[in-house]
N, C-alpha and C positions, 0 to 999 in steps of 0.2 A: 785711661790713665790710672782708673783703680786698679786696674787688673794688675799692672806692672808693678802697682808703689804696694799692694796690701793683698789680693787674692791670689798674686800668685806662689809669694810664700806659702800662704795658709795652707792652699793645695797640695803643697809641696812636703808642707811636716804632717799634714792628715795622712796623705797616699804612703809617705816614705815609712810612716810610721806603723799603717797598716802591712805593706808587703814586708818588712822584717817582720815582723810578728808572725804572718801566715808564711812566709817561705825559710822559719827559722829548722825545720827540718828537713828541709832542701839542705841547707846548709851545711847541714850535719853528714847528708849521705852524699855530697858533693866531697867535702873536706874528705874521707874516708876514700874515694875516686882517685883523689888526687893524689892523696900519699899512696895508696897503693900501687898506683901509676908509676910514679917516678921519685928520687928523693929531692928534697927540698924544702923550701914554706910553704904551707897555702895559698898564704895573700901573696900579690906581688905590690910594690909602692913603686909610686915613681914622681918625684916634685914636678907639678904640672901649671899653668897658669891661669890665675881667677880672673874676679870680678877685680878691674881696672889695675890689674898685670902682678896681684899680689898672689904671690907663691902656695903651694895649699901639695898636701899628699892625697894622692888619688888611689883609691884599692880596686884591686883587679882580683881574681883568681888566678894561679900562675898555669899558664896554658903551655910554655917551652924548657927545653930543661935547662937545670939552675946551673947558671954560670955566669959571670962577670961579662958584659956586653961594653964595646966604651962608644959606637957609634947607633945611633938609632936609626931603622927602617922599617915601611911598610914591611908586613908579614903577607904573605899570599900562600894562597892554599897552596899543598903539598911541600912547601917549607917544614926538610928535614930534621929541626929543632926544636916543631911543636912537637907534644907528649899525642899518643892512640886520645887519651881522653881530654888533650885540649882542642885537638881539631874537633872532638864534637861540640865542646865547651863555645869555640871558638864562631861554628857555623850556626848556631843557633842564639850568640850573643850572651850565653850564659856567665861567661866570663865577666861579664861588665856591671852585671848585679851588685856584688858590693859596693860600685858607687850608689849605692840610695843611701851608704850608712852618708858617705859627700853629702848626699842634699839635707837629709834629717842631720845635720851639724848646721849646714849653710851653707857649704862653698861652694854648693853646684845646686842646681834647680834640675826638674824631673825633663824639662825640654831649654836648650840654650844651645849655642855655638858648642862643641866638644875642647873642653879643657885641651890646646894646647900646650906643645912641648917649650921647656924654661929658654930649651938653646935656639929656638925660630923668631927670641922677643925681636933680635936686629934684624930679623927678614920679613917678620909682617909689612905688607904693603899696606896701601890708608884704609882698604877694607877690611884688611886681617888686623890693624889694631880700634878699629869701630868695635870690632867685633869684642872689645874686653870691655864693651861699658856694661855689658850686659852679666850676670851667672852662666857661666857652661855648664852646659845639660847633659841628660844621658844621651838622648840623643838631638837630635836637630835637623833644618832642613839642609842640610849638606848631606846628611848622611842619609836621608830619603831618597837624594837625588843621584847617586853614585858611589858616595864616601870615597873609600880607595881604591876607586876608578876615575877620581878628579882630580887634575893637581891641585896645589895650595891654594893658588891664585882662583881657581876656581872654586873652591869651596868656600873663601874669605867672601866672595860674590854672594853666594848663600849667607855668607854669616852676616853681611852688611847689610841685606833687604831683610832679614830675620830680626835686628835689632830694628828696622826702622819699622817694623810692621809687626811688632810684637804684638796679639792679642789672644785671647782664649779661643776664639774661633780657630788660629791658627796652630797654636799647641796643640789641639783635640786633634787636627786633621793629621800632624806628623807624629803625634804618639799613636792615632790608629793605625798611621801607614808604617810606622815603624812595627806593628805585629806581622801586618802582610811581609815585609821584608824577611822578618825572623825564620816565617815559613816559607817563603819562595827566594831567599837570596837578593843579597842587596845587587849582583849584578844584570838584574832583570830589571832595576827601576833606575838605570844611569842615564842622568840628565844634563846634560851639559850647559852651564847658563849661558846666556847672549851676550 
């Protein structure tokens, strides 16, 4: 119970605060990738859903080229739309970085459920709206377990035994397993729940 009400923030502004600092010149030679790449912004924003369904902007790096989108979908590789340098951005999760500026604010923690999208609030089932008592994380055990290789319904599955079994033990084991994924691809680790 400490861990949820008080260590897990702390953890959360020490670490977030420590990797901007060290990867502020990643940043720099990313930014530089990315305009040279293709034209457009850097960041991409998109309103995402928090802690107990309150609204927050989420930054990404913009990994497809800039244009007005009005329906959202999974991306899957070889989608003609990402840029040469966001498929790498993409395959190695580099893209998702700026959210730690999300956690060092507050509105996501370094592990939780992934910020859902604003237009799914009517379609979460009772495990997909469990899943807002908690902060969304970079990543989580959904996204250990398959990410977008599971439908909704089954990643809400994950996100609802993740809220009921929150502890430190358990964030260590999906923040290390999310490095293995980085390097070996999340569709080597698809897990489907029961």
């Amino acid at each position: 119970m400490m861990y949820r009400k008080f260590f897990k923030r702390m953890i959360d502004i020490l670490a977030s605060l420590l990797i901007v600092i060290c990867l502020f010149p990643l940043f720099l030679f990313l930014y530089c990738l990315v305009k040279l790449d293709s034209r457009g912004p850097f960041f991409f924003k998109q309103e995402r859903l928090g802690y107990l369904g309150k609204t927050f902007k989420v930054y990404k790096i913009r990994t497809m080229i800039d244009k007005q989108r009005k329906v959202h979908k999974e991306v899957f590789v070889g989608n003609s739309e990402v840029t040469k340098v966001g498929g790498v951005l993409r395959r190695f999760k580099i893209d998702e970085i700026p959210q730690i500026l999300n956690v060092l604010i507050g509105d996501m923690s370094l592990v939780g459920p992934r910020p859902g999208l604003v237009s799914q609030l009517n379609e979460l089932d009772e495990n997909g709206k469990f899943r807002l008592n908690v902060k969304p994380g970079l990543t989580g055990l959904a996204q250990v377990n398959g990410n977008i290789y599971l439908s909704w319904p089954e990643r809400w599955k994950y996100d609802k035994y993740y809220v009921d079994h929150l502890s430190f033990p358990m964030d260590l084991s999906i923040g290390l397993k999310t490095i293995l994924i980085v390097f070996k691809g999340e569709e080597k680790f698809i897990n489907k729940p029961e």
